[in-house]
N, CA and C atoms of all chains as a GROMACS GRO file, in nm:
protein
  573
    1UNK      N    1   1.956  18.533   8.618
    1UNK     CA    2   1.948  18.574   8.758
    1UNK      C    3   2.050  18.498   8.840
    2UNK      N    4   2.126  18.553   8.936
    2UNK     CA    5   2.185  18.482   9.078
    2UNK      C    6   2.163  18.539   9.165
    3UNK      N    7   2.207  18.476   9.248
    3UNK     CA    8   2.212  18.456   9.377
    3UNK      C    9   2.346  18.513   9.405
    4UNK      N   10   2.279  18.604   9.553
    4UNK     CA   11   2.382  18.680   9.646
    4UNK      C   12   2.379  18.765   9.768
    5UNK      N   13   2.488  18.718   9.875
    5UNK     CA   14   2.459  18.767   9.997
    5UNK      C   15   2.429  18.934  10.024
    6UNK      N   16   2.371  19.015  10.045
    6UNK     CA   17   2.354  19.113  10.074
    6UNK      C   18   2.462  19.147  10.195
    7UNK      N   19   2.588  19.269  10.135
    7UNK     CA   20   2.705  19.245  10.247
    7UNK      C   21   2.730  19.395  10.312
    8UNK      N   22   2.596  19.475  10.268
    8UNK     CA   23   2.611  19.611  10.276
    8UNK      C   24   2.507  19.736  10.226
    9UNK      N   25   2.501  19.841  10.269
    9UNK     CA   26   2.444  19.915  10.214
    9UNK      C   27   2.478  20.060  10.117
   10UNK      N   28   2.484  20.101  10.043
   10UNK     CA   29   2.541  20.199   9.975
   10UNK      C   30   2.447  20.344   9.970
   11UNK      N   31   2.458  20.446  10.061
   11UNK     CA   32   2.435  20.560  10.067
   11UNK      C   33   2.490  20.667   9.994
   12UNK      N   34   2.356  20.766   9.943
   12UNK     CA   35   2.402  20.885   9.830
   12UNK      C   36   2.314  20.990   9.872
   13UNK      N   37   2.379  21.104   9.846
   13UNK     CA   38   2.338  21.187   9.869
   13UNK      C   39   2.251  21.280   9.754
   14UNK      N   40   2.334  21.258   9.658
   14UNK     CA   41   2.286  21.320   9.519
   14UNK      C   42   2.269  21.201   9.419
   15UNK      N   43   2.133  21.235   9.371
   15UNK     CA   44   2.101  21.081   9.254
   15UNK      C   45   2.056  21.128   9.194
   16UNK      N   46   2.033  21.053   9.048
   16UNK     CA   47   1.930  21.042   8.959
   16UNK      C   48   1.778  21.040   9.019
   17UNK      N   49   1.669  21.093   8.959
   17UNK     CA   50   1.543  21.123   9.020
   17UNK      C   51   1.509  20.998   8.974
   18UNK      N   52   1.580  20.880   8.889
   18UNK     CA   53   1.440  20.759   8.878
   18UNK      C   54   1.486  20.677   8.968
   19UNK      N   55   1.581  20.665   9.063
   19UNK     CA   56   1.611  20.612   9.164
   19UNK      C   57   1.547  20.626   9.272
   20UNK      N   58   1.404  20.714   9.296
   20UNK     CA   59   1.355  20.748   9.416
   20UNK      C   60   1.277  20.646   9.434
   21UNK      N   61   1.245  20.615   9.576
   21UNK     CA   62   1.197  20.491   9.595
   21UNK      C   63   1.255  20.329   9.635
   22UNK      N   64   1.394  20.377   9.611
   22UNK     CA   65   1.476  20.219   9.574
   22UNK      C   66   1.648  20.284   9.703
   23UNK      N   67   1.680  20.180   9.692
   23UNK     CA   68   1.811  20.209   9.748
   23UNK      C   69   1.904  20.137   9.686
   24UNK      N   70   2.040  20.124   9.736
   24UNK     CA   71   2.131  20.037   9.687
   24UNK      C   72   2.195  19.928   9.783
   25UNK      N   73   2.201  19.833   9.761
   25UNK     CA   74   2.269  19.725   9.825
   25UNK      C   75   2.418  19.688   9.748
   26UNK      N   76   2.472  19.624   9.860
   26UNK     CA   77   2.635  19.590   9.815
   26UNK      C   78   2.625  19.415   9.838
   27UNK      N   79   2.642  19.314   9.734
   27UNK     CA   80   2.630  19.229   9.709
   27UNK      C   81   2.760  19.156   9.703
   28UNK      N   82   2.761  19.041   9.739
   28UNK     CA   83   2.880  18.966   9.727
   28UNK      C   84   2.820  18.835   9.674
   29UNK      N   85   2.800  18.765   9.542
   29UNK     CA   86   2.785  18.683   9.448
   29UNK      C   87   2.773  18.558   9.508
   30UNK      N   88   2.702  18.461   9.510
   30UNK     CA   89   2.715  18.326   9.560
   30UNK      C   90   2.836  18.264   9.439
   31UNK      N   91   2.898  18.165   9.513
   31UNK     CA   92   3.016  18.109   9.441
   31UNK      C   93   2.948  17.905   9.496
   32UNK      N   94   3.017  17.800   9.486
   32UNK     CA   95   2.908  17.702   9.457
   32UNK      C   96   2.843  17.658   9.610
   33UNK      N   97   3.038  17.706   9.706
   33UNK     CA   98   2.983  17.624   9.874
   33UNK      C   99   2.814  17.777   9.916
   34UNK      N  100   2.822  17.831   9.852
   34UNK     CA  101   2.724  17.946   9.909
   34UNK      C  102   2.574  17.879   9.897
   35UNK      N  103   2.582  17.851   9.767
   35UNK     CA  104   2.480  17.752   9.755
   35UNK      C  105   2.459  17.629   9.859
   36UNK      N  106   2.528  17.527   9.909
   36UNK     CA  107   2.564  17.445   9.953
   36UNK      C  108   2.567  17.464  10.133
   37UNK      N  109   2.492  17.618  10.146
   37UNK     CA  110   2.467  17.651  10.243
   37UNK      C  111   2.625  17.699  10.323
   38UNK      N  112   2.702  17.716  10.244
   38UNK     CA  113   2.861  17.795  10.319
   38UNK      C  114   2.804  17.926  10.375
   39UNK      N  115   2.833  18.002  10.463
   39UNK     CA  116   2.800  18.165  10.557
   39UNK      C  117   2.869  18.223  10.461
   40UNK      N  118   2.813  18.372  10.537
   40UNK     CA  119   2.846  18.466  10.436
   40UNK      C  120   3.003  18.511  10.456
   41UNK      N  121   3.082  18.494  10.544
   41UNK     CA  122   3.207  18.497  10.590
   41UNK      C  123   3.267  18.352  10.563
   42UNK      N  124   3.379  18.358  10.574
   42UNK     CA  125   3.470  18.441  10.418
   42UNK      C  126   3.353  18.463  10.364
   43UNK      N  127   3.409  18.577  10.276
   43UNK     CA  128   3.342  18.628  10.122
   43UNK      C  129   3.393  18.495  10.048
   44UNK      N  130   3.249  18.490   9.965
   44UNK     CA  131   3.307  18.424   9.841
   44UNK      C  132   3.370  18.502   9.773
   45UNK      N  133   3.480  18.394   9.658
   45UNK     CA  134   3.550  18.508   9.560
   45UNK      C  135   3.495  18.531   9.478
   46UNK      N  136   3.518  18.670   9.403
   46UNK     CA  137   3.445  18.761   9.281
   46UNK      C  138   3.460  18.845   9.351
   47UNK      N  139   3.404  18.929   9.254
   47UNK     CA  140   3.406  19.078   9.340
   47UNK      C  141   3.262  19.132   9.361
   48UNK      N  142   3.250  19.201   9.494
   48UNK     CA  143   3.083  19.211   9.464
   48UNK      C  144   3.026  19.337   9.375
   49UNK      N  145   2.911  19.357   9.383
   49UNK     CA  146   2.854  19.448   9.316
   49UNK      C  147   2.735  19.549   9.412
   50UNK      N  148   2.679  19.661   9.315
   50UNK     CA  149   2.541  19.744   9.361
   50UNK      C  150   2.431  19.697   9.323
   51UNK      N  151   2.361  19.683   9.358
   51UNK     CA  152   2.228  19.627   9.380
   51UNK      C  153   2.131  19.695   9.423
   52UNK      N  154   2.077  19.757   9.299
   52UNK     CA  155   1.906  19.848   9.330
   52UNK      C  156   1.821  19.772   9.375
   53UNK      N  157   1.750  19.812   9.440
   53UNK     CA  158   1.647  19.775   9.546
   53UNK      C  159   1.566  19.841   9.569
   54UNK      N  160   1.430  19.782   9.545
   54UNK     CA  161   1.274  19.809   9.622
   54UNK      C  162   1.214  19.767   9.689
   55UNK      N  163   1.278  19.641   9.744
   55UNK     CA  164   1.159  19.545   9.823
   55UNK      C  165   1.229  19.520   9.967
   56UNK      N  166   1.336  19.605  10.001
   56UNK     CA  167   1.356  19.612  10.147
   56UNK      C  168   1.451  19.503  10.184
   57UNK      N  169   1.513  19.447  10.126
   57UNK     CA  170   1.637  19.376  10.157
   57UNK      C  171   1.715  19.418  10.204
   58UNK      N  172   1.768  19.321  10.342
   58UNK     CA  173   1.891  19.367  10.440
   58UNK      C  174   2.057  19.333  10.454
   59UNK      N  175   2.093  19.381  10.546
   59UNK     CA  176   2.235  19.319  10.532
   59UNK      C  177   2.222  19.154  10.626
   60UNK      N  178   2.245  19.045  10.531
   60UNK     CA  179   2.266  18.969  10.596
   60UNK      C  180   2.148  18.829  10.498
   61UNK      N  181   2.083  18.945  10.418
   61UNK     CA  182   1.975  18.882  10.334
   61UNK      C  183   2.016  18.810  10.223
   62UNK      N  184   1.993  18.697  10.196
   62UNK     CA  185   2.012  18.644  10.025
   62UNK      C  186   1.888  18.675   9.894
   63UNK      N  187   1.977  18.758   9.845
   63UNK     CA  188   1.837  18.824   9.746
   63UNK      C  189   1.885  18.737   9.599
   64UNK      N  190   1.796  18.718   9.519
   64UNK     CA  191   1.800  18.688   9.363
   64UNK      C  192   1.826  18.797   9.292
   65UNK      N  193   1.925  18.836   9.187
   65UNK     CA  194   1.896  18.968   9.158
   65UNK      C  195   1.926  18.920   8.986
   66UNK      N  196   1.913  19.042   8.881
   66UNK     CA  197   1.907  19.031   8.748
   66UNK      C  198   2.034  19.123   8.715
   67UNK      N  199   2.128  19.090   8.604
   67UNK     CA  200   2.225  19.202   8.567
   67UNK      C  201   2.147  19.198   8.433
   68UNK      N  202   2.272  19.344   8.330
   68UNK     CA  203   2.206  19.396   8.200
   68UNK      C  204   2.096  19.418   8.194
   69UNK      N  205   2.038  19.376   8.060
   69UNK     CA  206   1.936  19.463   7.986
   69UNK      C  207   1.778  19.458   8.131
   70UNK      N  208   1.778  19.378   8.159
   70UNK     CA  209   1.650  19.379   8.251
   70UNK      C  210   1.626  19.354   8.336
   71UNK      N  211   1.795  19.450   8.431
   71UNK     CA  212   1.807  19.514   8.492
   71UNK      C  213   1.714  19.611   8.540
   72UNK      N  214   1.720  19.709   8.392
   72UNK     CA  215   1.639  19.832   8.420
   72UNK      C  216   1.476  19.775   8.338
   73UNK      N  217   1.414  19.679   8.346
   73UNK     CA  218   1.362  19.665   8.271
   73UNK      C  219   1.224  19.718   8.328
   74UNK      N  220   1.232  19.668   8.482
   74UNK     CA  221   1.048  19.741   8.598
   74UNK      C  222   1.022  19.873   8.594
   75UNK      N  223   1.120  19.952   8.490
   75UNK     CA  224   1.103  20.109   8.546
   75UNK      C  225   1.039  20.142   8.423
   76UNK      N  226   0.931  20.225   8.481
   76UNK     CA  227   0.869  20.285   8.360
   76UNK      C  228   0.942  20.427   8.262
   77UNK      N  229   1.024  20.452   8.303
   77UNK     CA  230   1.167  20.536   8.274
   77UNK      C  231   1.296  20.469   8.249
   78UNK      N  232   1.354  20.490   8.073
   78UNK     CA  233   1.426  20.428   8.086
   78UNK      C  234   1.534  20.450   8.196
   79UNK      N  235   1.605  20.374   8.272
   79UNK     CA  236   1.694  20.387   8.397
   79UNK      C  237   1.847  20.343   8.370
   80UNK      N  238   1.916  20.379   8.446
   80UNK     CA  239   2.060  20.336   8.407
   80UNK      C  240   2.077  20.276   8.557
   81UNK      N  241   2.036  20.130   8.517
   81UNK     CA  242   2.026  20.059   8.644
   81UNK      C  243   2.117  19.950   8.602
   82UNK      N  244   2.221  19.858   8.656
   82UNK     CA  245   2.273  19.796   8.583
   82UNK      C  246   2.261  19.628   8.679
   83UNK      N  247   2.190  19.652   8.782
   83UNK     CA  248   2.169  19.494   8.870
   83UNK      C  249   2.040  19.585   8.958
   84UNK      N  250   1.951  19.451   8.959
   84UNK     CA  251   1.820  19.466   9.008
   84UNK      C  252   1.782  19.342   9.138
   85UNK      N  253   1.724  19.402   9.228
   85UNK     CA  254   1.659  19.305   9.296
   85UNK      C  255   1.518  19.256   9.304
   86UNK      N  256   1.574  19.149   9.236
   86UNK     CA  257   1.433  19.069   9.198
   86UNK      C  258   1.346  18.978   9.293
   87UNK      N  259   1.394  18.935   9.409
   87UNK     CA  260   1.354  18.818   9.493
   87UNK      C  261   1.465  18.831   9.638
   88UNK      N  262   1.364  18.850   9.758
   88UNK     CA  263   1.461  18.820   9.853
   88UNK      C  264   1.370  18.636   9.902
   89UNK      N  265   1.524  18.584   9.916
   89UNK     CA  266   1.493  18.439   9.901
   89UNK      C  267   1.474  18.370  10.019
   90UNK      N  268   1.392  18.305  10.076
   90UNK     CA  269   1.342  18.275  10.203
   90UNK      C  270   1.404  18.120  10.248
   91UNK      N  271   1.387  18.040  10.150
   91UNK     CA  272   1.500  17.878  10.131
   91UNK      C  273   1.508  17.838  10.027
   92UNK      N  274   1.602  17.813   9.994
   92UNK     CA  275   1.677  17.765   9.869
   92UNK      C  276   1.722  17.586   9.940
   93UNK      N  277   1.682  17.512   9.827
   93UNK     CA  278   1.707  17.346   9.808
   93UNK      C  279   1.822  17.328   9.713
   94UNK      N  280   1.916  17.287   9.778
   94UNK     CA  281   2.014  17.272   9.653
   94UNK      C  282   2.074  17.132   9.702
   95UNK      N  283   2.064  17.041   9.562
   95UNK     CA  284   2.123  16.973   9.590
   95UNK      C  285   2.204  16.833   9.470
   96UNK      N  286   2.305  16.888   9.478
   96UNK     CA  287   2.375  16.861   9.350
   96UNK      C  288   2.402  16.712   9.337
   97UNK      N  289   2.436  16.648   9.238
   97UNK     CA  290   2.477  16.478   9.269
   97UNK      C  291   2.566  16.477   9.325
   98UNK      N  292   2.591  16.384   9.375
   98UNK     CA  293   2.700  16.327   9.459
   98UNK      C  294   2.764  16.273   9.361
   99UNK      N  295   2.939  16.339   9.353
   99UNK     CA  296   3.014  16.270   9.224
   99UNK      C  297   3.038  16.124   9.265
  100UNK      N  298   2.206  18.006   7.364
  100UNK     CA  299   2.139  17.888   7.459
  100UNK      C  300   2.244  17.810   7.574
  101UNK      N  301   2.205  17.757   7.698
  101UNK     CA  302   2.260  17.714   7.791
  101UNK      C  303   2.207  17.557   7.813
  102UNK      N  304   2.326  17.463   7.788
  102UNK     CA  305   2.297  17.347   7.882
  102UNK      C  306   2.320  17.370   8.043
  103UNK      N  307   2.236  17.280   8.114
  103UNK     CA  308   2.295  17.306   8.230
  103UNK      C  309   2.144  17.184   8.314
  104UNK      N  310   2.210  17.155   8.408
  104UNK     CA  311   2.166  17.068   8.512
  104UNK      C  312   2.060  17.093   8.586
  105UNK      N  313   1.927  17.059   8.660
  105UNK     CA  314   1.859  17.126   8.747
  105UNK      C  315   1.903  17.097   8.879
  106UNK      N  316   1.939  17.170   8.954
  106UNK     CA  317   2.006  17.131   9.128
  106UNK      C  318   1.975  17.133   9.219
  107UNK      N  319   1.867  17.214   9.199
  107UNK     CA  320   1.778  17.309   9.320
  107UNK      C  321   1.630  17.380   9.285
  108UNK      N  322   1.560  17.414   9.404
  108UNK     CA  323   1.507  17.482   9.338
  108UNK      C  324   1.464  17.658   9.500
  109UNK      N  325   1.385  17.739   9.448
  109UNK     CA  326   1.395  17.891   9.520
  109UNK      C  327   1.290  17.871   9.564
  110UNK      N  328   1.276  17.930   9.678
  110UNK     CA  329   1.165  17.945   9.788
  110UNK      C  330   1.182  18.138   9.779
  111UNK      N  331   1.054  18.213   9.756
  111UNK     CA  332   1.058  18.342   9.758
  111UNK      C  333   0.932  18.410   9.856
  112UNK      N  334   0.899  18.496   9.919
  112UNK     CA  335   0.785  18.548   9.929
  112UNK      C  336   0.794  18.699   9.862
  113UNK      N  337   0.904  18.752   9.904
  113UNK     CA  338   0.893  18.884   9.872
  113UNK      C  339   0.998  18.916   9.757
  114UNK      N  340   0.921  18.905   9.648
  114UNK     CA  341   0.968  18.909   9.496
  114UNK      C  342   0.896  18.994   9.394
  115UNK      N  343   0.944  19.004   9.289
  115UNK     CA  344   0.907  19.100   9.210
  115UNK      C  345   0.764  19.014   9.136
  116UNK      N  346   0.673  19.084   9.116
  116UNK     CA  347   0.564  19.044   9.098
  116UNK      C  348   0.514  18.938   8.982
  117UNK      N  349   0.630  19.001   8.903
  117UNK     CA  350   0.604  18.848   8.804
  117UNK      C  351   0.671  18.713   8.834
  118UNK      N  352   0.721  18.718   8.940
  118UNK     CA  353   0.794  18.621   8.961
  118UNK      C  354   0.672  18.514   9.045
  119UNK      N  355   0.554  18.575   9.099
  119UNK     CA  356   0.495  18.525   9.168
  119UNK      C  357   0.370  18.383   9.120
  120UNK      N  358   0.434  18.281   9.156
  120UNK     CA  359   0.340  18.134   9.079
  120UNK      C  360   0.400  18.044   8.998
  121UNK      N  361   0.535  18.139   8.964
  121UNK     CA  362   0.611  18.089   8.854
  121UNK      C  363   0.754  17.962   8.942
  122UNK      N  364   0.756  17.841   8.897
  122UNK     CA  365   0.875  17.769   8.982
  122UNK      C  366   1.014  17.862   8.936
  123UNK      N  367   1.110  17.892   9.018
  123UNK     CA  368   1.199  17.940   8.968
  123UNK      C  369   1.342  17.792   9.026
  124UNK      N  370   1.406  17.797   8.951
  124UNK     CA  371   1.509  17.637   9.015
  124UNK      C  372   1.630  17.676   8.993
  125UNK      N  373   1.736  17.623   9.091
  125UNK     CA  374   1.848  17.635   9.039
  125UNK      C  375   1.957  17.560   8.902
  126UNK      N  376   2.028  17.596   8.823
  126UNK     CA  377   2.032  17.519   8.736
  126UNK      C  378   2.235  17.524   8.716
  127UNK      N  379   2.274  17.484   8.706
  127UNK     CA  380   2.405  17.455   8.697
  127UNK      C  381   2.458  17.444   8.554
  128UNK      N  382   2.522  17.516   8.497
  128UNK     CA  383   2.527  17.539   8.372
  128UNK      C  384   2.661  17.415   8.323
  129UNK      N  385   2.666  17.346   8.216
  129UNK     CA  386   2.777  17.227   8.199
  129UNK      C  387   2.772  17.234   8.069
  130UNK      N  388   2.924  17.169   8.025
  130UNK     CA  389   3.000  17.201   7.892
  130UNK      C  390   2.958  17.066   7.809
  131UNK      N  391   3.018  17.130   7.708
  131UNK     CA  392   2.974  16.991   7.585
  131UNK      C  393   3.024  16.897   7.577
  132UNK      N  394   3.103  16.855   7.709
  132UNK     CA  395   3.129  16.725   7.759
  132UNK      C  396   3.077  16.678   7.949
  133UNK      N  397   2.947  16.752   7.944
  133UNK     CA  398   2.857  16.697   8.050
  133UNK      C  399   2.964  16.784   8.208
  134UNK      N  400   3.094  16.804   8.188
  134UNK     CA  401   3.099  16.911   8.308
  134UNK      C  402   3.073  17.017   8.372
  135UNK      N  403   3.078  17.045   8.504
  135UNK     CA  404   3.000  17.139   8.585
  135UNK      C  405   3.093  17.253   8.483
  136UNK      N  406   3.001  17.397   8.474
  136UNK     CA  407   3.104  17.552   8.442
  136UNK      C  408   3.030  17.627   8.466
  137UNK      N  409   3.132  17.695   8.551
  137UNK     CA  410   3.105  17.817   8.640
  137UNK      C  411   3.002  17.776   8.720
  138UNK      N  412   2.907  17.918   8.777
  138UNK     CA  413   2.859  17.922   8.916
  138UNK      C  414   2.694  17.827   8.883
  139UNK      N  415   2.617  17.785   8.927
  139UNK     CA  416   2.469  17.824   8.926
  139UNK      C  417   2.352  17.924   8.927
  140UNK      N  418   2.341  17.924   8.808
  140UNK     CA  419   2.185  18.040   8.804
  140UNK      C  420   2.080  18.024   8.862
  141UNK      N  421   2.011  18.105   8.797
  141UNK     CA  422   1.859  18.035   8.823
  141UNK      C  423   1.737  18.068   8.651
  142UNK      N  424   1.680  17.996   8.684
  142UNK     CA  425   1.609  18.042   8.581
  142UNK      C  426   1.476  18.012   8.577
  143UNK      N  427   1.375  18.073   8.534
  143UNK     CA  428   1.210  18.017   8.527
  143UNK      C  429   1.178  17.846   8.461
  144UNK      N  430   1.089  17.765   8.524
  144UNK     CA  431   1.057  17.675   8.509
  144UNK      C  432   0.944  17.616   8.410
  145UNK      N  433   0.905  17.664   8.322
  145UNK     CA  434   0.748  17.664   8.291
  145UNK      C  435   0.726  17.481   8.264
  146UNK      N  436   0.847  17.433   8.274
  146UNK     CA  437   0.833  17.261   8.201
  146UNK      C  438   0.794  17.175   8.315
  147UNK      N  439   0.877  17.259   8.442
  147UNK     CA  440   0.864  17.157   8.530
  147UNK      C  441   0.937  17.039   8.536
  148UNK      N  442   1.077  17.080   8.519
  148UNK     CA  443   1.177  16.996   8.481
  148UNK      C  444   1.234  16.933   8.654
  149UNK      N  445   1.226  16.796   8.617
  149UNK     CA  446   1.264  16.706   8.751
  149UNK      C  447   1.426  16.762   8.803
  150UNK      N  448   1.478  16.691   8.926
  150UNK     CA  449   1.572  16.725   9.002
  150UNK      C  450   1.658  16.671   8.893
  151UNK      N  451   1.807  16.702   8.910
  151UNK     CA  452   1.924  16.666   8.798
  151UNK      C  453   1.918  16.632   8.652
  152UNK      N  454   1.827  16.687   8.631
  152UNK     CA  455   1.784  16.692   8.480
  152UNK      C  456   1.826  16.765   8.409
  153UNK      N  457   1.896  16.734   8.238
  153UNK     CA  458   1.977  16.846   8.164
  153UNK      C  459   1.840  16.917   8.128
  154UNK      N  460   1.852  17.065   8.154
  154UNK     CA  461   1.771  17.134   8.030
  154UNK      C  462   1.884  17.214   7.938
  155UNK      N  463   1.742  17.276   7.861
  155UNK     CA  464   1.818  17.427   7.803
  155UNK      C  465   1.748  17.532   7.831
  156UNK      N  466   1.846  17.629   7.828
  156UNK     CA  467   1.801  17.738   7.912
  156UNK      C  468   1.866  17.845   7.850
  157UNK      N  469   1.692  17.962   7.805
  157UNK     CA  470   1.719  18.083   7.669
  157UNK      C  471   1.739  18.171   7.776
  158UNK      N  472   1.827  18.273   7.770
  158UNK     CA  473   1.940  18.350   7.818
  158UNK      C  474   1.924  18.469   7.736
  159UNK      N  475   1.755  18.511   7.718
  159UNK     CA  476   1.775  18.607   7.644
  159UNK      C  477   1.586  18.647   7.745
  160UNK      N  478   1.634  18.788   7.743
  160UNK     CA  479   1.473  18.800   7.831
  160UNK      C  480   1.377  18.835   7.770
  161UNK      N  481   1.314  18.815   7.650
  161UNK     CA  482   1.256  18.822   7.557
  161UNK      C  483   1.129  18.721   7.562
  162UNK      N  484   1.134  18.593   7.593
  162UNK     CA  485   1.076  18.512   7.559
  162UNK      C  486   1.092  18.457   7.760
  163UNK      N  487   1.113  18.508   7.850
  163UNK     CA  488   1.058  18.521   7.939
  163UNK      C  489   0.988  18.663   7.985
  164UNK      N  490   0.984  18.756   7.941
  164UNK     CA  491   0.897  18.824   7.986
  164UNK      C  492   0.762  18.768   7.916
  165UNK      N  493   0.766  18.726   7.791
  165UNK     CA  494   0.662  18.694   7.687
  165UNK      C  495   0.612  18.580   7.783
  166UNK      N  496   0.618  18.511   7.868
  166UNK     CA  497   0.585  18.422   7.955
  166UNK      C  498   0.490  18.397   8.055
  167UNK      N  499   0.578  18.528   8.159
  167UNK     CA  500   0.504  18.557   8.277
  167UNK      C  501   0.403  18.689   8.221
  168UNK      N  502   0.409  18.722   8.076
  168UNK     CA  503   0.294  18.804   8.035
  168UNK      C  504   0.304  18.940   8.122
  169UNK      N  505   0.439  18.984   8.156
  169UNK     CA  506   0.439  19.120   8.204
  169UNK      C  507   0.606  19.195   8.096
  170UNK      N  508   0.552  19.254   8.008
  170UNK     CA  509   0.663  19.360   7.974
  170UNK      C  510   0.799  19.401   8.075
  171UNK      N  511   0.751  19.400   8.200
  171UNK     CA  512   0.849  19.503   8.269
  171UNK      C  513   0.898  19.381   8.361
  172UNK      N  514   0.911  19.266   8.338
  172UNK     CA  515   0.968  19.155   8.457
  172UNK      C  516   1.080  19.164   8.420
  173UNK      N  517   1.184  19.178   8.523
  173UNK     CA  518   1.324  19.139   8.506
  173UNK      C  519   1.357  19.039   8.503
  174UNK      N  520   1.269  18.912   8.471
  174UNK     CA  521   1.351  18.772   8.473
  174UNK      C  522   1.387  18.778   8.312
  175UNK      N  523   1.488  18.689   8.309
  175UNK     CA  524   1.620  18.613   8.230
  175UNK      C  525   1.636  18.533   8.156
  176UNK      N  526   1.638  18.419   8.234
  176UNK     CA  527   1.656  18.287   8.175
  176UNK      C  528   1.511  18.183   8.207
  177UNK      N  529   1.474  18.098   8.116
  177UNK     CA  530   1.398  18.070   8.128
  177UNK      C  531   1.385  17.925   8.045
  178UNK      N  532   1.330  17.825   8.137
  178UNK     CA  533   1.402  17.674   8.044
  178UNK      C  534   1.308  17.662   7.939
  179UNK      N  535   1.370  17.617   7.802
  179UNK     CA  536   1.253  17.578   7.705
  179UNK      C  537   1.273  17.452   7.675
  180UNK      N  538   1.311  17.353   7.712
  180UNK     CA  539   1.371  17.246   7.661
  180UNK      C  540   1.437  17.162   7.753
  181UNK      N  541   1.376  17.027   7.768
  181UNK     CA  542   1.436  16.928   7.820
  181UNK      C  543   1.527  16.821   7.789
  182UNK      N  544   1.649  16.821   7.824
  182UNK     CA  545   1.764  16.681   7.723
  182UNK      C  546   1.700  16.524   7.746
  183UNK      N  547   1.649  16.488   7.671
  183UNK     CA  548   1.684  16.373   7.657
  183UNK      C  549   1.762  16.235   7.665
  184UNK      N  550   1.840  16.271   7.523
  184UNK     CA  551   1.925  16.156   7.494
  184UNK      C  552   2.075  16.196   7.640
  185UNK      N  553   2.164  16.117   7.692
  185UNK     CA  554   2.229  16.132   7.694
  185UNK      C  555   2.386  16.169   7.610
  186UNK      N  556   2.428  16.262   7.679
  186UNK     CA  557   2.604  16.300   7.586
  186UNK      C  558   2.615  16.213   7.555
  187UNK      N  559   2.714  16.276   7.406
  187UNK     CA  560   2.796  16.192   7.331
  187UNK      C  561   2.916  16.195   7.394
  188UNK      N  562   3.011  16.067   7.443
  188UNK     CA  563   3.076  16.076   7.528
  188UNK      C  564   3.233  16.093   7.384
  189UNK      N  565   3.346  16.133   7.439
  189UNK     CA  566   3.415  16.159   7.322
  189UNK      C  567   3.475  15.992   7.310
  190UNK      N  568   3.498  15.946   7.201
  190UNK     CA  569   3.551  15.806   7.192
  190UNK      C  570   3.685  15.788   7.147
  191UNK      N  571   3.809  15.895   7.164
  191UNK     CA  572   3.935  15.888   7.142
  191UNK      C  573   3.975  15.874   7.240
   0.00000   0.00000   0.00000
């Protein structure tokens, strides 16, 4: 699982029917200052991703999410889901040694 | 399997249901000479592994779903194992 800013929303018109219920989010990856409490501007680098969603996460939200196999793993249909939202995260403690 | 550091740990309310009771922490993944690589994950806690502590961490979701005892959890990684000894530091 990681961590990542929620930087968007992704609208469709025509879907797959096991997608009902869920939407898509546009994610931009925590990189280490994100953790370290850096904003969501600048983007960290990477590139972001889609992010299925059921639990109502917004733009501006830091959600936990899962890639690959279990991804699609909550659907009782197999799904061609390829990143999941698993946790929208309320505070995160990070705090690394001091080199 | 993953070495990697504990750094942090997740505060959730609105999460996927197996996630709920379970510590989830951040963990910093480091090479076989004790350096930071790449980003920080996260992964399930069941050990209860202290702050900056090496674990290991199974990277296969098999034996965390087998965990939180739900088939359909999307969690991941999940620590089974706490380091001990310190690295072998290289001596050339």
């Amino acid at each position: 699982m990681r961590l990542g800013h929620v930087i968007g929303r992704v609208t469709l018109s025509q879907q797959d029917p096991a997608y009902k219920g869920g939407r898509f989010l546009l994610v931009q990856p925590f990189a280490k200052p994100q953790f370290a409490g850096a904003s969501m501007t600048p983007l960290a680098p990477g590139s972001s991703l889609v992010v299925y969603d059921n639990l109502g996460a917004d733009v501006g939200h830091v959600i936990g999410f899962t890639e690959s196999a279990e991804a699609s793993a909550p659907f009782d249909q197999p799904t061609p889901v390829d990143a999941y939202n698993a946790a929208i995260i309320d505070t995160l403690f990070y705090t690394p040694p001091s080199a | 399997m993953i070495l990697a550091r504990v750094d942090g740990v997740i505060v959730s309310t609105v999460c996927h249901p197996s996630m709920t009771g379970n510590r989830t922490v951040i963990c910093q993944p480091l090479d076989e000479q004790g350096r930071e690589e790449g980003s920080p994950i996260l992964a399930v806690d069941p050990l209860s592994a202290g702050m900056h502590e090496r674990v290991l961490i199974l990277a296969d979701g098999s034996k965390a779903r087998e965990f939180v005892k739900d088939p359909k959890s999307p969690l991941r990684n999940i620590i089974l194992a706490l380091v001990d000894e310190p690295l072998k530091k290289e001596t050339a």
